[in-house]
C-alpha atoms as one frame of an Amber mdcrd trajectory, in Angstrom:
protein
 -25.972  36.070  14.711 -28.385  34.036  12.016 -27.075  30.386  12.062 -27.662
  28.696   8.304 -28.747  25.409   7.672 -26.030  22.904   6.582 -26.084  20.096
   4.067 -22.549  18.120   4.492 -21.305  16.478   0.976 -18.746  13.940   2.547
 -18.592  14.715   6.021 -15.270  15.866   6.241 -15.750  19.216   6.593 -18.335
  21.948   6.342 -19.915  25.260   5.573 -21.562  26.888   8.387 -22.782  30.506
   7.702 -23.971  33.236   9.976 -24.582  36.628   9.574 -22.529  39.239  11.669
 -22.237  42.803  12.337 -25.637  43.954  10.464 -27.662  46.502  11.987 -30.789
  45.912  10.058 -33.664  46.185  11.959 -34.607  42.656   9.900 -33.112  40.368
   7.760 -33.066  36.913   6.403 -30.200  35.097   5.515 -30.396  31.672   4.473
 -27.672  29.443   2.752 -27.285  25.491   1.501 -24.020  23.931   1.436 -23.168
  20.336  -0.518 -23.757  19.898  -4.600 -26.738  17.034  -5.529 -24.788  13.880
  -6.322 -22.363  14.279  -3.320 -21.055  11.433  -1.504 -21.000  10.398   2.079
 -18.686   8.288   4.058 -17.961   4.754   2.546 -19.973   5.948  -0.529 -19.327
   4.878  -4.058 -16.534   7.589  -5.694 -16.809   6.412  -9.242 -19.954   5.809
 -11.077 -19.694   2.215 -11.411 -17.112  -0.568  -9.539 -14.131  -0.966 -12.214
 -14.826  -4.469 -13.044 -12.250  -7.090 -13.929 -12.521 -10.554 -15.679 -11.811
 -12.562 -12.695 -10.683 -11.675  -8.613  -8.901  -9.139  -7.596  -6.738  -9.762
  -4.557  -4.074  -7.571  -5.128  -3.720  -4.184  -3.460  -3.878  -1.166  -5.317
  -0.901   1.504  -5.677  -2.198   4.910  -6.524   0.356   7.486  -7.896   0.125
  10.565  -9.673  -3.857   9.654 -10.010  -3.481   7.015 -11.675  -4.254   3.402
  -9.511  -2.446   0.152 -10.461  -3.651  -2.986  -9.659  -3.528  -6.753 -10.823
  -6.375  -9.591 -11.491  -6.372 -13.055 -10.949  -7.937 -12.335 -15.230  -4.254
 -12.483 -15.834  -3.973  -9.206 -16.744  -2.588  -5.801 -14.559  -5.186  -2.488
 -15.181  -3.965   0.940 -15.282  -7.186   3.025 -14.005  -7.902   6.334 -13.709
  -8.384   7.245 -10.165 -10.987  10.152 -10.167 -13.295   8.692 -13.085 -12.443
   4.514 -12.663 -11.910   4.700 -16.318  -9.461   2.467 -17.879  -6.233   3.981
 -19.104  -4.326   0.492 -20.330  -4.086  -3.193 -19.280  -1.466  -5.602 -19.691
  -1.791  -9.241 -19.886   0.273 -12.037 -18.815  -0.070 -15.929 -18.640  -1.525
 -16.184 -16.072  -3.196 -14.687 -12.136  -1.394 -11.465 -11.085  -1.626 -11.656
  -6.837   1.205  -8.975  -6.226   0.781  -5.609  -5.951   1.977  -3.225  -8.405
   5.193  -1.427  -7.639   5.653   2.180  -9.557   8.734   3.936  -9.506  10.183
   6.437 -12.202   7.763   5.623 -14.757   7.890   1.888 -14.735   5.157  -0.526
 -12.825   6.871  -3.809 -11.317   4.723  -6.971 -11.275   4.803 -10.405 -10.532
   2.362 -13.017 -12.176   1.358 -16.811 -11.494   3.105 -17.448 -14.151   6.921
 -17.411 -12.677   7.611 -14.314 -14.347   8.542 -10.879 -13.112   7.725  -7.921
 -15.193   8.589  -4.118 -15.754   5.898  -2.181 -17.757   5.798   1.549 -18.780
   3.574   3.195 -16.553   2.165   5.467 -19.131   1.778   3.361 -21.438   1.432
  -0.050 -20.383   4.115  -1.251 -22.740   6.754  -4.296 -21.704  10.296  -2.817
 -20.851  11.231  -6.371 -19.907  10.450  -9.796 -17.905  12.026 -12.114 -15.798
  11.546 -15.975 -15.621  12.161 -17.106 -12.395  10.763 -20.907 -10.949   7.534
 -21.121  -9.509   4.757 -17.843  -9.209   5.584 -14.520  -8.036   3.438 -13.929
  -4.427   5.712 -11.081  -2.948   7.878  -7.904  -5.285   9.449  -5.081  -3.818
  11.922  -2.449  -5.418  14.744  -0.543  -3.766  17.887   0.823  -4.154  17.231
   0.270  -8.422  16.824  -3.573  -7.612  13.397  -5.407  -7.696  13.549  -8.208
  -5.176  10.803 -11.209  -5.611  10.027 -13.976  -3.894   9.106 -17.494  -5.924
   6.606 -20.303  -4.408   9.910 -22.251  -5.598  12.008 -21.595  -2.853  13.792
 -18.858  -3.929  14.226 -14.656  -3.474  16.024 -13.337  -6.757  17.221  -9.488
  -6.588  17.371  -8.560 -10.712  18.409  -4.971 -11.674  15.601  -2.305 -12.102
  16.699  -1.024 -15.374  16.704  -4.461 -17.577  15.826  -7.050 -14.999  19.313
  -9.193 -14.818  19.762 -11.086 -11.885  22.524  -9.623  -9.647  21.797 -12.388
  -6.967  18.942 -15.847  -5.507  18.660 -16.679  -2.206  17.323 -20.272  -1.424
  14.898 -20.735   0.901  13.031 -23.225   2.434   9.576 -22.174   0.560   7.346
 -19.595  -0.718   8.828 -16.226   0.435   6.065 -14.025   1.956   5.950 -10.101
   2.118   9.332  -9.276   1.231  10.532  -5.648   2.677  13.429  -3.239   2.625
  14.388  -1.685   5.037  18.119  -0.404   5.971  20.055  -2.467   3.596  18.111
  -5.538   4.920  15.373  -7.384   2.884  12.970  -9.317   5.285  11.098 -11.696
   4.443   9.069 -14.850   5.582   8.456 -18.643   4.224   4.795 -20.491   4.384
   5.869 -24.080   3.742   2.746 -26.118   2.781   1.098 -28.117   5.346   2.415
 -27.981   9.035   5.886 -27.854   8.648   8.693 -25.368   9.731   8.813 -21.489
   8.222  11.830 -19.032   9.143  11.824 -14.981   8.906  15.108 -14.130   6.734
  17.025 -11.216   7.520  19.574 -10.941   4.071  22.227  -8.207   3.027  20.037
  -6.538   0.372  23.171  -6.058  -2.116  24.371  -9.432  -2.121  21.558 -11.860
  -0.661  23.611 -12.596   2.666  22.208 -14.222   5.704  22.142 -11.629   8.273
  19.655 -13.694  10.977  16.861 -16.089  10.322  13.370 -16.963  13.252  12.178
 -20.133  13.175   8.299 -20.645  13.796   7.094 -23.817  15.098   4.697 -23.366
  11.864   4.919 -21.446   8.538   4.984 -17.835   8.750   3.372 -15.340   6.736
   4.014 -11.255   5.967   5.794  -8.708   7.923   6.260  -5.627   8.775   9.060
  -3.334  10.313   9.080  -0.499  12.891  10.506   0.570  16.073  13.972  -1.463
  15.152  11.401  -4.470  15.596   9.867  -6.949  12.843   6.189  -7.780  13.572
   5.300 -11.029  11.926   2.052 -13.122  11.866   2.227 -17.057  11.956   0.187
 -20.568  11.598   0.850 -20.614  15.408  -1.619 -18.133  16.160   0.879 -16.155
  16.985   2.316 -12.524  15.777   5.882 -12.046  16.900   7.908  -8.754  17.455
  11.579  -9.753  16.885  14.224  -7.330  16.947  15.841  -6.285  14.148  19.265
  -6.991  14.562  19.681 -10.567  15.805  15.484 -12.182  15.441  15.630 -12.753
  18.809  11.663 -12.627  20.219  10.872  -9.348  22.170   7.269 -10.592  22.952
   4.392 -12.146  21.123   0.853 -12.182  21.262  -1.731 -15.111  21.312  -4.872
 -15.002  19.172  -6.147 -18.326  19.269  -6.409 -18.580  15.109  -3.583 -18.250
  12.283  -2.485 -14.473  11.435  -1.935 -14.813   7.418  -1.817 -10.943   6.859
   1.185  -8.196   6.654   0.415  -5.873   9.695   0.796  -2.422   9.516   2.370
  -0.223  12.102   0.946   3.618  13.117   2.170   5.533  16.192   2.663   3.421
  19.156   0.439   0.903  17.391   0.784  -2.717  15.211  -2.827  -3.484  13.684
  -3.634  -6.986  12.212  -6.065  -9.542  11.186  -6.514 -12.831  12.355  -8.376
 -15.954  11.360 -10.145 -15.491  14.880 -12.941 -13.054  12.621 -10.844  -9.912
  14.354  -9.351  -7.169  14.028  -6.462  -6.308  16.483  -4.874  -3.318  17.752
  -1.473  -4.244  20.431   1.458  -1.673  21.939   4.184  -2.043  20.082   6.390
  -2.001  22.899   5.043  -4.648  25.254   2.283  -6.347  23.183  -0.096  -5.396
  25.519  -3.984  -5.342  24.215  -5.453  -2.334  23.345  -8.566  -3.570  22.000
  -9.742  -5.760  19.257 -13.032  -5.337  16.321 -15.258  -8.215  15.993 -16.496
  -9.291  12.546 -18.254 -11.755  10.827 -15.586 -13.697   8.823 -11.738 -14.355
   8.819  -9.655 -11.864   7.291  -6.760 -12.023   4.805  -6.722  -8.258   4.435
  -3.933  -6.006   5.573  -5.039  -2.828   7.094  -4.223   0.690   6.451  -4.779
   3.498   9.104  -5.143   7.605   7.640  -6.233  10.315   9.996  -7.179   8.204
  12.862  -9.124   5.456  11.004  -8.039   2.328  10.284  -9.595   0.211   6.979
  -9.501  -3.121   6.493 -11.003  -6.060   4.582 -12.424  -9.145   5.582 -13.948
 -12.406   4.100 -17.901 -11.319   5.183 -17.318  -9.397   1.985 -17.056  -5.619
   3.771 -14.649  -2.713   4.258 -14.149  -1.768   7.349 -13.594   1.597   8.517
 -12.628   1.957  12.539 -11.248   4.219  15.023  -7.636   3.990  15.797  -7.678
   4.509  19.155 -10.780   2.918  20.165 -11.725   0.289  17.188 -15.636   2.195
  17.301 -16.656   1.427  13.308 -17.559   4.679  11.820 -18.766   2.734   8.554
 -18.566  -0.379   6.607 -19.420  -0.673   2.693 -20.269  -4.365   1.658 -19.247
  -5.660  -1.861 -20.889  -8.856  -3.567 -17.304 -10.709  -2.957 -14.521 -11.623
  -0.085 -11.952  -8.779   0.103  -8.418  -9.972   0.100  -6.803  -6.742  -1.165
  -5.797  -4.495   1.062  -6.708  -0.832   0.962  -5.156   2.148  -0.249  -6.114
   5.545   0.654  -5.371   8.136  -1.216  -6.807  12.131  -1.125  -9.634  10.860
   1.021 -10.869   8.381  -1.448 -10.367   3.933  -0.307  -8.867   2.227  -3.070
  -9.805  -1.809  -2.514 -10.403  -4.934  -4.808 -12.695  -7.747  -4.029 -13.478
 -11.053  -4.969 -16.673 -10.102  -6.785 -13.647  -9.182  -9.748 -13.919  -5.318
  -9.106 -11.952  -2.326  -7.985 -13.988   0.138  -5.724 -13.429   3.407  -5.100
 -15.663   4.948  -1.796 -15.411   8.026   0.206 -12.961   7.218   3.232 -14.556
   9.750   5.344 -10.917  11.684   6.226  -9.026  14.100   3.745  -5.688  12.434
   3.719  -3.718   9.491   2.602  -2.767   6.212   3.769  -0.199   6.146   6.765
   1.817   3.114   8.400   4.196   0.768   7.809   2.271  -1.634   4.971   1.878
   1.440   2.637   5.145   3.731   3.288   7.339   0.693   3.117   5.937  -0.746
  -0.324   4.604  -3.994   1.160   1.328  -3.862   0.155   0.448  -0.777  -2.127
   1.690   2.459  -1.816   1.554   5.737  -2.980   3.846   9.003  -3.882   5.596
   9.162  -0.395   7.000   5.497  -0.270   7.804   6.395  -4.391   8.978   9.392
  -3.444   7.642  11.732  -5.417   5.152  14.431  -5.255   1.411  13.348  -5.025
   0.485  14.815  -8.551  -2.509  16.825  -8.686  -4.651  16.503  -6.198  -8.248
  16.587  -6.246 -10.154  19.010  -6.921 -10.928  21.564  -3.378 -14.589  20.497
  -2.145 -16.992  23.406  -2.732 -20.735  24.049  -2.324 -23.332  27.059  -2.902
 -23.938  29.623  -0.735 -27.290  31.339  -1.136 -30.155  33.345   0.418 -31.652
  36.917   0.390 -31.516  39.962   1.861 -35.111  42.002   2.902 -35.695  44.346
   5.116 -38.113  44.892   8.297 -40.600  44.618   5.731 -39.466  41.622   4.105
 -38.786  44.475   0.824 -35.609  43.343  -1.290 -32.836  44.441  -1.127 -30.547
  45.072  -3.819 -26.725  46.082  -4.198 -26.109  45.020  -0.467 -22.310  44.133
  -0.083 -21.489  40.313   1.466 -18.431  39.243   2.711 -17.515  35.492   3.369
 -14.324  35.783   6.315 -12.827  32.367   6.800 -13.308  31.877  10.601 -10.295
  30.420  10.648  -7.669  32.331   9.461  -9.978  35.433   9.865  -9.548  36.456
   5.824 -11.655  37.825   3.122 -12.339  34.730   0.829 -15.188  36.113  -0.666
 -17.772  39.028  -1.809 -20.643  38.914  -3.667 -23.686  41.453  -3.828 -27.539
  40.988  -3.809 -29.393  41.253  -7.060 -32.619  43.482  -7.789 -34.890  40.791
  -6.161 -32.295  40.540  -3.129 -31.027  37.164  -3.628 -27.695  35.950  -4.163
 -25.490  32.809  -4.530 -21.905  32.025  -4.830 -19.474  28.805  -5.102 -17.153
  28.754  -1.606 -14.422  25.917  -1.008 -15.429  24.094   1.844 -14.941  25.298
   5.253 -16.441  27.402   7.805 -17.465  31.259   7.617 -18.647  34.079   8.929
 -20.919  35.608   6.416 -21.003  39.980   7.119 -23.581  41.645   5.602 -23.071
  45.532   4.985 -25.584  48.160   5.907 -27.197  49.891   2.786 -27.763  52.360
   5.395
C-alpha cells in the first residue's frame, strides 16, 4: 500500500490516497490534494473585510446565504455570504446596535433612533416602522409579534405584519436581551449607574407579569435552558434562576461585571466577563469547568459549533476554543474591539468589529452555530431558529488527484483503469484512466480513499 502526500485546504477534512490490490512488479503513484488559494483555519473567506462607514457591533444573522447585519453608519447591509459583496443597504437616522431578525422574507431592526423597522429581505425596501421612546438595544420576533425593548423604560410587542402595537410593558430601564421562550418573553434592565435592575418574566400575548429577580445591581442579557434562565450582572455575578418563579438555583462569582448574553450547549453555559475571561460552568450546579484567559474584557457573546466555541473580545481577536477543555485552536486579530458576536454558518465565522468591518474566516469545523444565543434569536441566528431550510449550501470541498503509472522500468503506462473507493462507505466514487504518457488527474470531493489500480496484465 503506497501512502500519497496530502496538502489539507481548510483542515476539516482530507484526501489521503493509497494504492491497493496492484500486482505490478513496480509502480508509482503519487497524488496532491487542496486547490492554490485555499484557506486554513481562522483564514480570511472573502477577498477583502466588508467594510462599513462606522462600527459594527451588531451580530450577524445569516439565512439562505445571505448575512444581515447593522452599523453604528446608521445604515443595516444585506451581504452576500460566499463573495462579501453587497446586495442592498438601508439607512436609518441613526446607529443600528441590534441584530437583524429575518423571518418570511422580512428583516426586523431596531435603530438609535427609537424606531423599529421591517424591511424586505430581498430587496431592502421599508414594509413599515415603529416609533417607540428612546433607542432600540434588544428585538426579537415570535409568534408573528416583534417584541423590543426601549432605553426608555419600556418593552412594546407590535404585530409582525404592519407593526401596530398590540401591547408596552414599563420597566424600570433599558430592557436587555429580550427572549421567547414558551409563551414567556424574558428580559433584563441595566439602569444607569449603580442602581437596582430586575429580570422580567411577562405573558408574551398580553405583556403580563409572570415573575421578576432583583439584582443588587443592573443586569444585563440572558439566556434560557434546562427550565433555568442564566443571566449575567454588574455584581459580578451570573445567576441561574428557574424558570417558573426567578427564584436563584445557584450563581457563580467572577470577580468583574458579566455584560454579555451567554449561550448554553450540552451540559454547558459559556460567558464572558469583564475579568479578561472566558468561562465555561455546569449548568446544573455551577460548578467550574474551566475558564480561557485573554488579554482584554469582553462584550462578546459566544457561539459553540462542533465542539468549538468562538468568541470576541476587546484585545481586538476571535477566539476559537475547545468546548470541553477551553485549548485555543486559533485566534484571527482584526484592527478593532469585537463586540459582535459570531455567527457560524456552513463552516465559515460571521463577526463584526470595531475597525467598521464584517469578516468572514474559515471556522475550522463544517457545521453551523449551536446553543442557546443563536437557536433562540438572541443574538443572530440562522435557518433553524427561522425555521426554514438552510438554502444552498456551499459548494462540496474538492481537490486534484494526480500521479502516474510506470512500470518496473519506470515505462508509461497507458489505458490503466483507476478506481477511487470511498473508505468509508466502501463505494465507487470515481474512475479515471492513464493517458499515453501514464499520467492522470481528476477532481474528488473531499474525503478519504482508497485509490485501486487495475493490472494491464
Amino acid at each position: 500500500m503506497t501512502e500519497f502526500p496530502v496538502e489539507r485546504r481548510n483542515l476539516l477534512r482530507t484526501i489521503g490516497a493509497s494504492a491497493v490490490g496492484a500486482s505490478l512488479a513496480s509502480q508509482s503513484v503519487t497524488g496532491q490534494i487542496g486547490s492554490e488559494g485555499g484557506t486554513s483555519d481562522g483564514e480570511l473567506v472573502w477577498d477583502e473585510p466588508f467594510e462599513t462607514g462606522d462600527e459594527v457591533e451588531s451580530s450577524p444573522t445569516v439565512l439562505n446565504g445571505i448575512l444581515y447585519v447593522g452599523s453604528r453608519d446608521n445604515s443595516v447591509y444585506a451581504i452576500d455570504a460566499d463573495s462579501g459583496n453587497e446586495q442592498w443597504s438601508f439607512e436609518t437616522g441613526d446607529g443600528i446596535r441590534t441584530s437583524p431578525q429575518v423571518i418570511d422574507d422580512t428583516v426586523f431592526i431596531g435603530s438609535n433612533d427609537n424606531n423599529v423597522y421591517a424591511l424586505n429581505s430581498n430587496t431592502g425596501e421599508q414594509d413599515w416602522q415603529f416609533e417607540t421612546e428612546g433607542s432600540i438595544r434588544s428585538i426579537i420576533v415570535a409568534n408573528e409579534t416583534v417584541y423590543a425593548g426601549s432605553v426608555y423604560d419600556h418593552v412594546y410587542a407590535l404585530n409582525a405584519t404592519n407593526g401596530n402595537e398590540q401591547w408596552k410593558f414599563k420597566t424600570d430601564k433599558s430592557p436587555r436581551g429580550l427572549t421567547v421562550v414558551d409563551e414567556t418573553v424574558f428580559f433584563s434592565t441595566h439602569p444607569t449607574g449603580a442602581s437596582t435592575g430586575y429580570t422580567y418574566a411577562l405573558e408574551a400575548e398580553t405583556g403580563t407579569e409572570q415573575w421578576s429577580f432583583s439584582h443588587t445591581w443592573p443586569g444585563y442579557s440572558l439566556t434560557v435552558a434546562n427550565e433555568t434562565v442564566f443571566v449575567g450582572s454588574d455584581d459580578d455575578r451570573l445567576y441561574a434562576l428557574d424558570i417558573n418563579d426567578g427564584s436563584i438555583k445557584w450563581d457563580y462569582y467572577t470577580g468583574e461585571v458579566i455584560r454579555i448574553t451567554p449561550t448554553v450547549y450540552d451540559d454547558t453555559v459559556y460567558f464572558t466577563s469583564y475579568d479578561e475571561r472566558i468561562h465555561a460552568v455546569d449548568i446544573e450546579d455551577g460548578s467550574k469547568q474551566w475558564d480561557f484567559k485573554t488579554n482584554g474584557q469582553s462584550r462578546s457573546s459566544a457561539t459553540v459549533a462542533e465542539g468549538t466555541v468562538f468568541v470576541g473580545n476587546r484585545d481586538n481577536h476571535l477566539y476559537a476554543l475547545d468546548a470541553d477543555s477551553g485549548e485555543q485552536q486559533w485566534s484571527f486579530e482584526t484592527d478593532g474591539t469585537i463586540r459582535s458576536s459570531p455567527t457560524v454558518v456552513n463552516g465559515v465565522v460571521y463577526v463584526g468589529s470595531n475597525d467598521n468591518n464584517v469578516y468572514a474566516l474559515e471556522a475550522g469545523v463544517s457545521g453551523s452555530s449551536e446553543g442557546t444565543r443563536i437557536n433562540l434569536g438572541t443574538l443572530g441566528h440562522h435557518h433553524e431558529w427561522a425555521g426554514t431550510d438552510p438554502g444552498d449550501p456551499s459548494p462540496p470541498e474538492t481537490g486534484i488527484v494526480e500521479g502516474n503509472i510506470t512500470d518496473e522500468d519506470a515505462n508509461p503506462l497507458s489505458d490503466v483503469e483507476i478506481e477511487f473507493v470511498d473508505t468509508d462507505t466502501g463505494e465507487t466514487e470515481a474512475t479515471t484512466t492513464t493517458d499515453e504518457d501514464g499520467e492522470y488527474d481528476i477532481e474528488l470531493q473531499v474525503g478519504t480513499y482508497d485509490v485501486i489500480v487495475d493490472d494491464p496484465d
